[in-house]
PDB file of N, CA, C and O in Angstrom:
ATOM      1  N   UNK A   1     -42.465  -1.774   5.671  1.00  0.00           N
ATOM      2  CA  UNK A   1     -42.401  -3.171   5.303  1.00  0.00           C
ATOM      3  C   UNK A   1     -43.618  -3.547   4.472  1.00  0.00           C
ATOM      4  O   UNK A   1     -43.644  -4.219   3.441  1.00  0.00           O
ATOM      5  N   UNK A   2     -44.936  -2.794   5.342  1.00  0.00           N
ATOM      6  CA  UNK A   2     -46.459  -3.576   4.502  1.00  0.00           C
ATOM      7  C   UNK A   2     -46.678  -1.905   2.887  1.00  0.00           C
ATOM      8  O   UNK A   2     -46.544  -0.687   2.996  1.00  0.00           O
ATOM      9  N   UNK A   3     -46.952  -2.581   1.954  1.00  0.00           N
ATOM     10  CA  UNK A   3     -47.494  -1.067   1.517  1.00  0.00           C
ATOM     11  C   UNK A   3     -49.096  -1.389   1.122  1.00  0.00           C
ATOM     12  O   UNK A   3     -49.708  -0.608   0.393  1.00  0.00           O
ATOM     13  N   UNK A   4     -49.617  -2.390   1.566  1.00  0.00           N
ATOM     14  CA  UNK A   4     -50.969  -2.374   1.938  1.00  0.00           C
ATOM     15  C   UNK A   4     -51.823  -1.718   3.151  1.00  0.00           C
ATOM     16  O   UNK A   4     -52.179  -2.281   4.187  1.00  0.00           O
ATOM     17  N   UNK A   5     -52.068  -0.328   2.733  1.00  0.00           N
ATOM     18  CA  UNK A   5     -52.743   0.593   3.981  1.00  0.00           C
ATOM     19  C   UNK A   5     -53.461  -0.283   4.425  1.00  0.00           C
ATOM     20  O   UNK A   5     -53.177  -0.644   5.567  1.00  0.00           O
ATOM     21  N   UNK A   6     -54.215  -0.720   3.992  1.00  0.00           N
ATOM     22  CA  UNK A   6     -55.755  -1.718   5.093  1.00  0.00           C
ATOM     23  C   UNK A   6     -55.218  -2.294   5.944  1.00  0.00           C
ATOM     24  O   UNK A   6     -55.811  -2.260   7.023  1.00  0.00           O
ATOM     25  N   UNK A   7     -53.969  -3.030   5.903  1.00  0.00           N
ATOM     26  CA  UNK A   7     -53.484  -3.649   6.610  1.00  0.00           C
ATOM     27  C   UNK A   7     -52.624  -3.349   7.322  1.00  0.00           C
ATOM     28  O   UNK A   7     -52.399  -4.120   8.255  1.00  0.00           O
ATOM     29  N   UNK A   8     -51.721  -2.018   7.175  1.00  0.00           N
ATOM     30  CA  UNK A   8     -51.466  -1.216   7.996  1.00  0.00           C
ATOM     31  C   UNK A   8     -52.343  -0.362   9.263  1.00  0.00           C
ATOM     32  O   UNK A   8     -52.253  -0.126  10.468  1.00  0.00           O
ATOM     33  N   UNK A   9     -52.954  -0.174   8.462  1.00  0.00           N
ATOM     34  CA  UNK A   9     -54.673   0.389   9.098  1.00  0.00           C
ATOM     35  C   UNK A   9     -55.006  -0.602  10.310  1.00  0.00           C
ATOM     36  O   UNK A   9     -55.095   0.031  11.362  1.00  0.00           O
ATOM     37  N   UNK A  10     -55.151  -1.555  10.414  1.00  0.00           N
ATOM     38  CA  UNK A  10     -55.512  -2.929  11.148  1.00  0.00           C
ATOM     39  C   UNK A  10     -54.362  -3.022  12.120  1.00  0.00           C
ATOM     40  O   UNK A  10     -54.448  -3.339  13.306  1.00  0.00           O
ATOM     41  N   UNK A  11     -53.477  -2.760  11.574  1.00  0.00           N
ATOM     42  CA  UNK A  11     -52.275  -3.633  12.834  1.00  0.00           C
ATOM     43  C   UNK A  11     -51.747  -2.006  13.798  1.00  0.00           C
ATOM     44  O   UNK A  11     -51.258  -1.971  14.927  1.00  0.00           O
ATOM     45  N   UNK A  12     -51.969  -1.162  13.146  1.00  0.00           N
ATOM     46  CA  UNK A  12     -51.558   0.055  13.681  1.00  0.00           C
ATOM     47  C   UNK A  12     -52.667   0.319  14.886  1.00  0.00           C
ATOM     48  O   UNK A  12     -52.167   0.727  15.934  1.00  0.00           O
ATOM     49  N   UNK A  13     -54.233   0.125  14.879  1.00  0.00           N
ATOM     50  CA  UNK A  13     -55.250   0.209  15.349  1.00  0.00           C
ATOM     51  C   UNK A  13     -54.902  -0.977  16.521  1.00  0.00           C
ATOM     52  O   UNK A  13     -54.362  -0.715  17.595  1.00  0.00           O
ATOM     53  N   UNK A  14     -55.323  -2.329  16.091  1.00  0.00           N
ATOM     54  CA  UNK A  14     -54.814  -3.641  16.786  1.00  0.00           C
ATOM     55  C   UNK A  14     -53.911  -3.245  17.483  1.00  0.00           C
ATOM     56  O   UNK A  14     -54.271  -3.017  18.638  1.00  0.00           O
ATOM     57  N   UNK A  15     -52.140  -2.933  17.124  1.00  0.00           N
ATOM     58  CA  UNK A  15     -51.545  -2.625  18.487  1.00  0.00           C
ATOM     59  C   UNK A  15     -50.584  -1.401  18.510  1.00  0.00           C
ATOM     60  O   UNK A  15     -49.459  -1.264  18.031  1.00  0.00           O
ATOM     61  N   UNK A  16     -51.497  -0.428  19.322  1.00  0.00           N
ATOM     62  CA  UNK A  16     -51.220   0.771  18.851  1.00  0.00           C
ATOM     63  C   UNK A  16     -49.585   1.040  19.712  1.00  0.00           C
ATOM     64  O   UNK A  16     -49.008   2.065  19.350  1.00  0.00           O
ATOM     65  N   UNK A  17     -49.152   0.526  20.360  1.00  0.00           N
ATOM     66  CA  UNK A  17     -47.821   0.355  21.198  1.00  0.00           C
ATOM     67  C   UNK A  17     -46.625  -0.321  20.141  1.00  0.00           C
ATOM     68  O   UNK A  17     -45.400  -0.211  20.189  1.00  0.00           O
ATOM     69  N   UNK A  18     -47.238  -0.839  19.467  1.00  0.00           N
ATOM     70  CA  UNK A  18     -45.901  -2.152  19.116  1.00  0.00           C
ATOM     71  C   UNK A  18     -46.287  -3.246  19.005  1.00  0.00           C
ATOM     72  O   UNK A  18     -47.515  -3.324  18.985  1.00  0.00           O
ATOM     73  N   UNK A  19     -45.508  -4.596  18.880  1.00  0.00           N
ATOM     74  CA  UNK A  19     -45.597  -5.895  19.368  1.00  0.00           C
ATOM     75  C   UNK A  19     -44.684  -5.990  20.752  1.00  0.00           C
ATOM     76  O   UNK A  19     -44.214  -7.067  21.119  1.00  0.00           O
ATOM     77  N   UNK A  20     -44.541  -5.108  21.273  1.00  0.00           N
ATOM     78  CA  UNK A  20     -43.528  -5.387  22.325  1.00  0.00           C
ATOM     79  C   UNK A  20     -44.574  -5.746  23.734  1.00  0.00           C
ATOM     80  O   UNK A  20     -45.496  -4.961  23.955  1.00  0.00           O
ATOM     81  N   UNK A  21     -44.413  -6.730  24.483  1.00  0.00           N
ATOM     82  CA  UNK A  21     -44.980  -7.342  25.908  1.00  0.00           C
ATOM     83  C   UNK A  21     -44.281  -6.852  27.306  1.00  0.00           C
ATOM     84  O   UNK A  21     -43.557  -7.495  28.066  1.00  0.00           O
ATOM     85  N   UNK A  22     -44.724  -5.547  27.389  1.00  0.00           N
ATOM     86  CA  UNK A  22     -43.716  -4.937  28.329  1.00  0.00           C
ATOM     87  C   UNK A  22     -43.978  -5.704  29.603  1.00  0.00           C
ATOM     88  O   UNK A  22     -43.330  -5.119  30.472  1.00  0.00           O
ATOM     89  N   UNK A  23     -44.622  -6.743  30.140  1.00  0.00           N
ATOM     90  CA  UNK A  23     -45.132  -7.082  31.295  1.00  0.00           C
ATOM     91  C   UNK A  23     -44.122  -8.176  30.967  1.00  0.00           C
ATOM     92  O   UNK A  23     -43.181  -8.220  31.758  1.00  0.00           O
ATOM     93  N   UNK A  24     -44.106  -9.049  29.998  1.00  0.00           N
ATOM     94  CA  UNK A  24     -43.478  -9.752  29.877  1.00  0.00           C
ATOM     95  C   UNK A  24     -41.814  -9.432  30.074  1.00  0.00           C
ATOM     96  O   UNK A  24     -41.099 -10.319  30.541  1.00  0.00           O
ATOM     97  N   UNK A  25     -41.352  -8.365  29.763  1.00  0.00           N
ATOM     98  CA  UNK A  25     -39.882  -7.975  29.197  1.00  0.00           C
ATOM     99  C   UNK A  25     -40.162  -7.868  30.901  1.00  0.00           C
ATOM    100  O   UNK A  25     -39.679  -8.826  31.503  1.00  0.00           O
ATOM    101  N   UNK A  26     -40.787  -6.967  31.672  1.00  0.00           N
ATOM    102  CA  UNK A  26     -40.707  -6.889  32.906  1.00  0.00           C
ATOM    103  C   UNK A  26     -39.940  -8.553  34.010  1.00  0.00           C
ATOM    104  O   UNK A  26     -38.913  -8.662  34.679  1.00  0.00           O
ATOM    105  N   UNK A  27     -41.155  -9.614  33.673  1.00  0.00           N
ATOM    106  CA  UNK A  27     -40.721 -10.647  34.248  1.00  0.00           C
ATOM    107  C   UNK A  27     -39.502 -11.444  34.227  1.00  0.00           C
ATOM    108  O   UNK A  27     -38.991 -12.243  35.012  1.00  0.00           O
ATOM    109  N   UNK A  28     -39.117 -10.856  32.790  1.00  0.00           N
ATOM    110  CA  UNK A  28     -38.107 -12.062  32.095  1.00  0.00           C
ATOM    111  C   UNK A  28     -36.698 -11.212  32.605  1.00  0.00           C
ATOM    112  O   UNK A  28     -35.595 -11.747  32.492  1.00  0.00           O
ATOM    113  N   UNK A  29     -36.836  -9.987  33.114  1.00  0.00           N
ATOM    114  CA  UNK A  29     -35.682  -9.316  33.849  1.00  0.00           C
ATOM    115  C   UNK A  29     -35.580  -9.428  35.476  1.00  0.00           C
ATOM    116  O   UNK A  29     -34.651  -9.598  36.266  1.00  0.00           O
ATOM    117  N   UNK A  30     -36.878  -9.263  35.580  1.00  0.00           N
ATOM    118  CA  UNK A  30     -36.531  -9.826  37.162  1.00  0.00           C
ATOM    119  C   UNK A  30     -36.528 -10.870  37.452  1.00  0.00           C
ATOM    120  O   UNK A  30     -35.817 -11.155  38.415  1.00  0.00           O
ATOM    121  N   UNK A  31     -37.383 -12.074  36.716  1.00  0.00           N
ATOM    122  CA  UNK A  31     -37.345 -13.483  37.396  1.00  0.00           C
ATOM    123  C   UNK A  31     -35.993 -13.859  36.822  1.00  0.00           C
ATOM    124  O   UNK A  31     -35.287 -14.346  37.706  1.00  0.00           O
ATOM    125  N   UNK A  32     -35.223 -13.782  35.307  1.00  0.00           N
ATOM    126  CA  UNK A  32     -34.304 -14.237  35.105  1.00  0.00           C
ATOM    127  C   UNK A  32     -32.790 -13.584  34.520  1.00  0.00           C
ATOM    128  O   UNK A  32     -31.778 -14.255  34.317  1.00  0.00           O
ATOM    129  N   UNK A  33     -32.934 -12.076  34.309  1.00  0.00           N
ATOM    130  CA  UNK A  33     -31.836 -11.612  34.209  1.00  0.00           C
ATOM    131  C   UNK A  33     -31.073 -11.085  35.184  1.00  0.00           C
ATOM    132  O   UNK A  33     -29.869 -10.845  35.086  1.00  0.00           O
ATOM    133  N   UNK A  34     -31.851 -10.876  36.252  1.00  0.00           N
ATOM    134  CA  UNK A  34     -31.564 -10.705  37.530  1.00  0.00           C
ATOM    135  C   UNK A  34     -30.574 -11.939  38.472  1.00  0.00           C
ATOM    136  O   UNK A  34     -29.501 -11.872  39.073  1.00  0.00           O
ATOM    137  N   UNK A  35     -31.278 -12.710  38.295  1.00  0.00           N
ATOM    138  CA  UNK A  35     -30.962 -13.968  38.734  1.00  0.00           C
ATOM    139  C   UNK A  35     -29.944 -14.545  38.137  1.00  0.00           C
ATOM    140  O   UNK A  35     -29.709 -15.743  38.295  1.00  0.00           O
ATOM    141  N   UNK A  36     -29.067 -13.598  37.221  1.00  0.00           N
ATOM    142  CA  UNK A  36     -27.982 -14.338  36.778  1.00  0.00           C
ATOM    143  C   UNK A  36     -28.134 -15.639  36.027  1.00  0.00           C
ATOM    144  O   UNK A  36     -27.233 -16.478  36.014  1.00  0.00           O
ATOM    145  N   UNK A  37     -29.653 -15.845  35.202  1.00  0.00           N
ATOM    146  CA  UNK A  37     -29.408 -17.214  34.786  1.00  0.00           C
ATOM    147  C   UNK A  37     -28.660 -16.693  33.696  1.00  0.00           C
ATOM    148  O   UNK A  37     -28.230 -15.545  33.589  1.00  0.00           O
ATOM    149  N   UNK A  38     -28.522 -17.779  32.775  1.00  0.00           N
ATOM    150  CA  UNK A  38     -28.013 -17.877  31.606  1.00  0.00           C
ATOM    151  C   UNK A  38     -28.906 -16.985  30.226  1.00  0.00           C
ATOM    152  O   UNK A  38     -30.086 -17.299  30.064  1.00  0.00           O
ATOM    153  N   UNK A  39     -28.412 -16.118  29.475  1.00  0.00           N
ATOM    154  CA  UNK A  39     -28.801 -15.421  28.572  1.00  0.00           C
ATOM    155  C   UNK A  39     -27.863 -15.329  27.117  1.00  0.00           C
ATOM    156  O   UNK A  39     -26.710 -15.750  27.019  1.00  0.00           O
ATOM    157  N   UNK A  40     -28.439 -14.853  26.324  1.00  0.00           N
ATOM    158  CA  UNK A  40     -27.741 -15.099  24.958  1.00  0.00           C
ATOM    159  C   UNK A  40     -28.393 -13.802  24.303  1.00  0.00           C
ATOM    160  O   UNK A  40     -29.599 -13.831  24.059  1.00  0.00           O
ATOM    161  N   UNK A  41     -27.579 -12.566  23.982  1.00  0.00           N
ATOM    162  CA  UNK A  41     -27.941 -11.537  23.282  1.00  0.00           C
ATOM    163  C   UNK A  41     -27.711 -12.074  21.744  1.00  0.00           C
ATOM    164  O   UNK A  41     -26.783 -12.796  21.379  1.00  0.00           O
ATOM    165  N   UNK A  42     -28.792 -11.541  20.915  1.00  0.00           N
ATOM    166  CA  UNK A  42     -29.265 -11.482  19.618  1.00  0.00           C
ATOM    167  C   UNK A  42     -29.475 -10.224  18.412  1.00  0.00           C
ATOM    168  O   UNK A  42     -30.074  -9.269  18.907  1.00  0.00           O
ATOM    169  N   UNK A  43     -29.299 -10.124  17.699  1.00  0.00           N
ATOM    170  CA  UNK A  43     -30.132  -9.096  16.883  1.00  0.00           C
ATOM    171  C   UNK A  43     -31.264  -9.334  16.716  1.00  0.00           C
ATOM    172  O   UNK A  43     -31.738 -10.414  17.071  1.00  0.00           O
ATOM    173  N   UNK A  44     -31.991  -8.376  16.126  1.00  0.00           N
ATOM    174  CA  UNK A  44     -33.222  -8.392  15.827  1.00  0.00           C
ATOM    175  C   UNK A  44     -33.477  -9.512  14.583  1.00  0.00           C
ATOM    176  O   UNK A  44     -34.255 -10.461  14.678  1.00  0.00           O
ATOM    177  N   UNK A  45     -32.704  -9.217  13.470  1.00  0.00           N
ATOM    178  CA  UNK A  45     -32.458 -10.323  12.483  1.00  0.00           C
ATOM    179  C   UNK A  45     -32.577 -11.660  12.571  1.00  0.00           C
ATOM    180  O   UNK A  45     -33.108 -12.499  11.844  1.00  0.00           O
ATOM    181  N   UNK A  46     -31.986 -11.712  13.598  1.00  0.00           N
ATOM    182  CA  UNK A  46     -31.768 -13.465  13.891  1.00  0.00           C
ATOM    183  C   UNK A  46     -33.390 -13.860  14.566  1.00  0.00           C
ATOM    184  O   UNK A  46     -33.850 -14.963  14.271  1.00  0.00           O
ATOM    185  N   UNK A  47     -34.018 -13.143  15.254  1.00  0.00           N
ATOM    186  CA  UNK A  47     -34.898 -13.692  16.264  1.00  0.00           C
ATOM    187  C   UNK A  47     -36.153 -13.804  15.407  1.00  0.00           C
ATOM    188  O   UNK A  47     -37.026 -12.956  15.592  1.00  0.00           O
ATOM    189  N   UNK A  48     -36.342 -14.728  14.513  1.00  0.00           N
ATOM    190  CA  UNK A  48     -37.330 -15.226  13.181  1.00  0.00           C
ATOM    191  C   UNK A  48     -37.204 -17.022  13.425  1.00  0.00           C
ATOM    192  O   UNK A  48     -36.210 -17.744  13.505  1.00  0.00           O
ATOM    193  N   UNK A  49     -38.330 -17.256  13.478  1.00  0.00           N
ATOM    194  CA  UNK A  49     -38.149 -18.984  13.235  1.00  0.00           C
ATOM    195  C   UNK A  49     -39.381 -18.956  11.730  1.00  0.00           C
ATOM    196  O   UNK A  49     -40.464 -18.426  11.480  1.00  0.00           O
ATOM    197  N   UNK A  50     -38.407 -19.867  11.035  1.00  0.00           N
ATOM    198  CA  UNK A  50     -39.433 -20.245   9.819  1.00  0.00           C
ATOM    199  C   UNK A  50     -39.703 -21.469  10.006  1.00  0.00           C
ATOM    200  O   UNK A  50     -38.933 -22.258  10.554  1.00  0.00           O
ATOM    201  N   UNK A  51     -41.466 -21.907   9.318  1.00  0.00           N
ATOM    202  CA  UNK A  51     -41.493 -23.204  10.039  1.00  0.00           C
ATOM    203  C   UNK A  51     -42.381 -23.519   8.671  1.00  0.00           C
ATOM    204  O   UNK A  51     -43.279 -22.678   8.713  1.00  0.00           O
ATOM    205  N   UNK A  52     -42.554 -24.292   7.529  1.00  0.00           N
ATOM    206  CA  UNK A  52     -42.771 -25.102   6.593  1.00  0.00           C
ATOM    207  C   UNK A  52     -44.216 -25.233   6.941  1.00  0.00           C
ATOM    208  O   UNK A  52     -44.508 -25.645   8.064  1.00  0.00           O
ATOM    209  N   UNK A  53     -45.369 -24.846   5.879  1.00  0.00           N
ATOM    210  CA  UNK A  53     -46.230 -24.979   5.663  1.00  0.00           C
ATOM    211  C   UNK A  53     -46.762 -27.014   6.322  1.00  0.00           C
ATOM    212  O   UNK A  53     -47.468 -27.514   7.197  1.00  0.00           O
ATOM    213  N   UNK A  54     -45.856 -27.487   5.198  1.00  0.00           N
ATOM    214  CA  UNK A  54     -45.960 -29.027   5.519  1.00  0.00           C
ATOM    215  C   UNK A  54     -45.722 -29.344   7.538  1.00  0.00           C
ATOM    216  O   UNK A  54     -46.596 -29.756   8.301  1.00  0.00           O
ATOM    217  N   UNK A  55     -44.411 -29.008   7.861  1.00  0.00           N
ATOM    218  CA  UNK A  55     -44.213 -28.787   9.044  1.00  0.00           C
ATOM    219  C   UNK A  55     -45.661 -28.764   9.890  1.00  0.00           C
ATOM    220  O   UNK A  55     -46.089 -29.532  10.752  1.00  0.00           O
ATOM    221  N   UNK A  56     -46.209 -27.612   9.306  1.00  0.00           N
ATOM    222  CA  UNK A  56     -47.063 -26.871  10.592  1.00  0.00           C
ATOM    223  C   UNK A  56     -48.288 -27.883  10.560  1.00  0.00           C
ATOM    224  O   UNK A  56     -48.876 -28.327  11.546  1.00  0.00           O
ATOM    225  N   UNK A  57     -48.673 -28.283   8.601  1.00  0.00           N
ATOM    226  CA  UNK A  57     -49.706 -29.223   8.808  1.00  0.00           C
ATOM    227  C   UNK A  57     -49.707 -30.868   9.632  1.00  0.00           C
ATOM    228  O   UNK A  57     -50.476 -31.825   9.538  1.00  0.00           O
ATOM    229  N   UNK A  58     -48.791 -30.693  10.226  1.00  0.00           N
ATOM    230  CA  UNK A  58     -48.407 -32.551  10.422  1.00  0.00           C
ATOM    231  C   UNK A  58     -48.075 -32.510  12.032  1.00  0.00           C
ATOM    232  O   UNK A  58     -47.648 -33.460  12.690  1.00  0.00           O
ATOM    233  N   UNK A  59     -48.371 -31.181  12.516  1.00  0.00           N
ATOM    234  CA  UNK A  59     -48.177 -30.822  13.801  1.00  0.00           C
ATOM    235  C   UNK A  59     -49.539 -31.808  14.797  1.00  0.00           C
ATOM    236  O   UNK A  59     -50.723 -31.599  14.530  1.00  0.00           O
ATOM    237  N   UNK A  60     -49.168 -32.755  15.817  1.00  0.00           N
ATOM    238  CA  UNK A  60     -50.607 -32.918  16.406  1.00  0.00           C
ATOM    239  C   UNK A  60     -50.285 -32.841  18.127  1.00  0.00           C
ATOM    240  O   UNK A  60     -49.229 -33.021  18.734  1.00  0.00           O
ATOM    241  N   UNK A  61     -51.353 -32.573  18.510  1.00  0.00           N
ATOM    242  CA  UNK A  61     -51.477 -31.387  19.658  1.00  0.00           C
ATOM    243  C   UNK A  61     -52.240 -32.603  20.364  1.00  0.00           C
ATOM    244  O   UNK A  61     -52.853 -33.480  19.755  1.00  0.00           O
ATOM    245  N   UNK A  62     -52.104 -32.511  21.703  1.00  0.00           N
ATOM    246  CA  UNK A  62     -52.501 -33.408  22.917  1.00  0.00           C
ATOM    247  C   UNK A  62     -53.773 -33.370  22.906  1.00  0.00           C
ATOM    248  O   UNK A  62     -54.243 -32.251  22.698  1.00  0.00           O
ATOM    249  N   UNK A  63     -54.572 -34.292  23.074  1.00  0.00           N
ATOM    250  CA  UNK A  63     -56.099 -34.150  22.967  1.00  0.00           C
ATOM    251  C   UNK A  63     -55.907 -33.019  24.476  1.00  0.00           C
ATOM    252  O   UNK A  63     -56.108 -31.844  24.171  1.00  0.00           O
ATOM    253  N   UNK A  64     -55.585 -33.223  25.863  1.00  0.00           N
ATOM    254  CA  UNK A  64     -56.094 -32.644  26.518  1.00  0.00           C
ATOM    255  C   UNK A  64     -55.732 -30.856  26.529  1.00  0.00           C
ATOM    256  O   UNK A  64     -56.119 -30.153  27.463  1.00  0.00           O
ATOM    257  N   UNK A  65     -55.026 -30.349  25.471  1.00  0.00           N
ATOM    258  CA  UNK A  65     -54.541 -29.083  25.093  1.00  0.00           C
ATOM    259  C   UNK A  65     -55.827 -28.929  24.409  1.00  0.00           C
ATOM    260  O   UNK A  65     -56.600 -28.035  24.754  1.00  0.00           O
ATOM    261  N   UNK A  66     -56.104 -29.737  23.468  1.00  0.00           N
ATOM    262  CA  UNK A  66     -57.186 -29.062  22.684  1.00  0.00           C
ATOM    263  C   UNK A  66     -58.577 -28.961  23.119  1.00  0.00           C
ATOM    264  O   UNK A  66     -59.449 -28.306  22.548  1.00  0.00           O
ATOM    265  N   UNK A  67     -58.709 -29.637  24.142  1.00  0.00           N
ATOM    266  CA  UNK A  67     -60.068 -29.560  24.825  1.00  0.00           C
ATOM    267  C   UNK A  67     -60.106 -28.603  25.354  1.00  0.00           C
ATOM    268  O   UNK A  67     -61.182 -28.008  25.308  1.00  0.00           O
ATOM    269  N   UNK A  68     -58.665 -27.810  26.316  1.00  0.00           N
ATOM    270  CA  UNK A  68     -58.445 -26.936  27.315  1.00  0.00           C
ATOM    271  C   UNK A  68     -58.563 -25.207  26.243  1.00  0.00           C
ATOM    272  O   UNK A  68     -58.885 -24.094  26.661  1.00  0.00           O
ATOM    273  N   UNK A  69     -58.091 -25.697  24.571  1.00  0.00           N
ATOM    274  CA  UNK A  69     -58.378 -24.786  23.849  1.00  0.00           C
ATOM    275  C   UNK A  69     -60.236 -24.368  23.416  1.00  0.00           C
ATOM    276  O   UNK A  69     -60.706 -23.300  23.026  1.00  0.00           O
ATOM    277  N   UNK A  70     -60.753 -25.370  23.622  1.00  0.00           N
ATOM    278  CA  UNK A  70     -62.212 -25.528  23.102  1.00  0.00           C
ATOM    279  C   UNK A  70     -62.726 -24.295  24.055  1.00  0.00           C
ATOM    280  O   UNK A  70     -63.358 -23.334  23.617  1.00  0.00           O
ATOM    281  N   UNK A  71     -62.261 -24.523  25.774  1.00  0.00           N
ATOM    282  CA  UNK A  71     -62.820 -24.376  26.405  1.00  0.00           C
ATOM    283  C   UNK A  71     -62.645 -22.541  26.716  1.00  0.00           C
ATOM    284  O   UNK A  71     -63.479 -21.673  26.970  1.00  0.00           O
ATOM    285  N   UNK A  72     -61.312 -22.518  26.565  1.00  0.00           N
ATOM    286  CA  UNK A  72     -61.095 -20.932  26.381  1.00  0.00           C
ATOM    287  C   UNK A  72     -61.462 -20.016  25.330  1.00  0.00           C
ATOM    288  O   UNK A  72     -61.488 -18.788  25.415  1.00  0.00           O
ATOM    289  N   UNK A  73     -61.897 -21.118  23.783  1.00  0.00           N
ATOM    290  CA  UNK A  73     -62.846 -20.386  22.937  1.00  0.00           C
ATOM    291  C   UNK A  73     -64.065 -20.078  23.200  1.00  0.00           C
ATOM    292  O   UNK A  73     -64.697 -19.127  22.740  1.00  0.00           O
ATOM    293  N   UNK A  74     -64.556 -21.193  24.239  1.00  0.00           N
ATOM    294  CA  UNK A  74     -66.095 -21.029  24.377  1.00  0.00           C
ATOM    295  C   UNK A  74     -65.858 -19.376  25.623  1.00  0.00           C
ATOM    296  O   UNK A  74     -66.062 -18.245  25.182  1.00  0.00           O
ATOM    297  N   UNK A  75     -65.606 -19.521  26.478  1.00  0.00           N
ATOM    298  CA  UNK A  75     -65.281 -18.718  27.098  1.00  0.00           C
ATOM    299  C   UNK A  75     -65.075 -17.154  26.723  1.00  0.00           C
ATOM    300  O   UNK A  75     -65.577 -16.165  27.256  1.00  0.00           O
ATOM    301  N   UNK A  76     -64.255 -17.240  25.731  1.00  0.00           N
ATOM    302  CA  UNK A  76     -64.424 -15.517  25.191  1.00  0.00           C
ATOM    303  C   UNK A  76     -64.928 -16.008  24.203  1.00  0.00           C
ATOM    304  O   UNK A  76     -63.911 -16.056  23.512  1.00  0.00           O
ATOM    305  N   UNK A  77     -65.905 -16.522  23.417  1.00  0.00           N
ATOM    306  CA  UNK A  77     -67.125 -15.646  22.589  1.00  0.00           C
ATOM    307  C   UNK A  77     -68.207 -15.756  23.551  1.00  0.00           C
ATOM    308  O   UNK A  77     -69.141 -15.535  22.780  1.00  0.00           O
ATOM    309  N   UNK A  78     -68.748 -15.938  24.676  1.00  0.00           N
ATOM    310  CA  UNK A  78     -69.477 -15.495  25.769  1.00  0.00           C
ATOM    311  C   UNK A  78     -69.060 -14.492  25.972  1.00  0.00           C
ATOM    312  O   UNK A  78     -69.770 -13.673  25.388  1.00  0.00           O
ATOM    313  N   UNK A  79     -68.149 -13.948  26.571  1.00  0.00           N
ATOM    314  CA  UNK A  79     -67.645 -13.012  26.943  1.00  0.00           C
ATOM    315  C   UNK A  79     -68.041 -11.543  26.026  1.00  0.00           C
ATOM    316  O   UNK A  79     -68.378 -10.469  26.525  1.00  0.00           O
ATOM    317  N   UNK A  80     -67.908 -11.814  24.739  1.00  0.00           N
ATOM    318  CA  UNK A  80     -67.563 -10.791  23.524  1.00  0.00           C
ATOM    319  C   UNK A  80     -69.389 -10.503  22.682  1.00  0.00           C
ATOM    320  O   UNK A  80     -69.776  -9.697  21.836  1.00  0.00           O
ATOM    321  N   UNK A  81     -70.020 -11.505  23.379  1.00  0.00           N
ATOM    322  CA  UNK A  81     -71.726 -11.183  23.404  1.00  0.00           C
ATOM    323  C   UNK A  81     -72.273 -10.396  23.601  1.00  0.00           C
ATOM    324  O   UNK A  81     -72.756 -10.575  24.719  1.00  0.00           O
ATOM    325  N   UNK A  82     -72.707  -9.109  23.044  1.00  0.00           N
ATOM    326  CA  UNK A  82     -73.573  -7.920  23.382  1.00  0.00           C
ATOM    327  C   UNK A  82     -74.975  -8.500  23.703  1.00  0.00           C
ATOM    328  O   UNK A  82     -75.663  -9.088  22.868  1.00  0.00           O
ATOM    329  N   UNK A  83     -75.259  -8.326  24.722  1.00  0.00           N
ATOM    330  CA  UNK A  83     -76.590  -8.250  24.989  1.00  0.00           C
ATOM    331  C   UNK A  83     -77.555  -6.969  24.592  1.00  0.00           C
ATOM    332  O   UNK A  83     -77.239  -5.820  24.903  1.00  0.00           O
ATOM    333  N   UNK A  84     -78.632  -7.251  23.952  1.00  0.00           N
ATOM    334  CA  UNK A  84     -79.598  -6.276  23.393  1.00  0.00           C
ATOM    335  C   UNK A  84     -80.734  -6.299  24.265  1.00  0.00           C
ATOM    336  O   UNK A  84     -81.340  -7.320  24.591  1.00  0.00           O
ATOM    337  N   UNK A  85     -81.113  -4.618  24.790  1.00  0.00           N
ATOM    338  CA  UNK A  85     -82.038  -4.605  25.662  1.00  0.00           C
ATOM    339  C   UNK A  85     -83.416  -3.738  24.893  1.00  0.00           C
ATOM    340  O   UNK A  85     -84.466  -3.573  25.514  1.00  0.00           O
TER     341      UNK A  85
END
């Protein structure tokens, strides 16, 4: 799909499995395919949402989401801090 190596390079490194969330695919079979809820098989094709540049800019987000986002940024770049001894 990409024929930009660098960026192949990057996402191959980044996720060397896939994009697939096997923990996730895990839950979403036992908490709900199991359970007989309601499901809707797809192709791969179809499962794309496009969403408009304009769209995305005009999007506004709950002040208390974005505080709760502040707070999980501050959080991992602490985290991601090498300390030098």
């Amino acid at each position: 799909v990409f024929n930009d190596k660098t960026l192949l390079l990057h996402i191959t490194k980044k996720f060397p499995s896939g994009f697939r969330d096997y923990k996730l695919e895990d839950k979403t079979i036992k908490f709900w395919i199991e359970k007989n809820l309601p499901t809707t098989k797809i192709t791969l094709d179809t499962n794309i949402t496009k969403l408009s540049t304009d769209l995305i800019s005009k999007i506004q987000f709950n002040p208390d989401l974005k505080s709760k986002i502040k707070i999980f940024e501050l959080k991992g770049s602490k985290l991601r801090k090498k300390r030098l001894y």
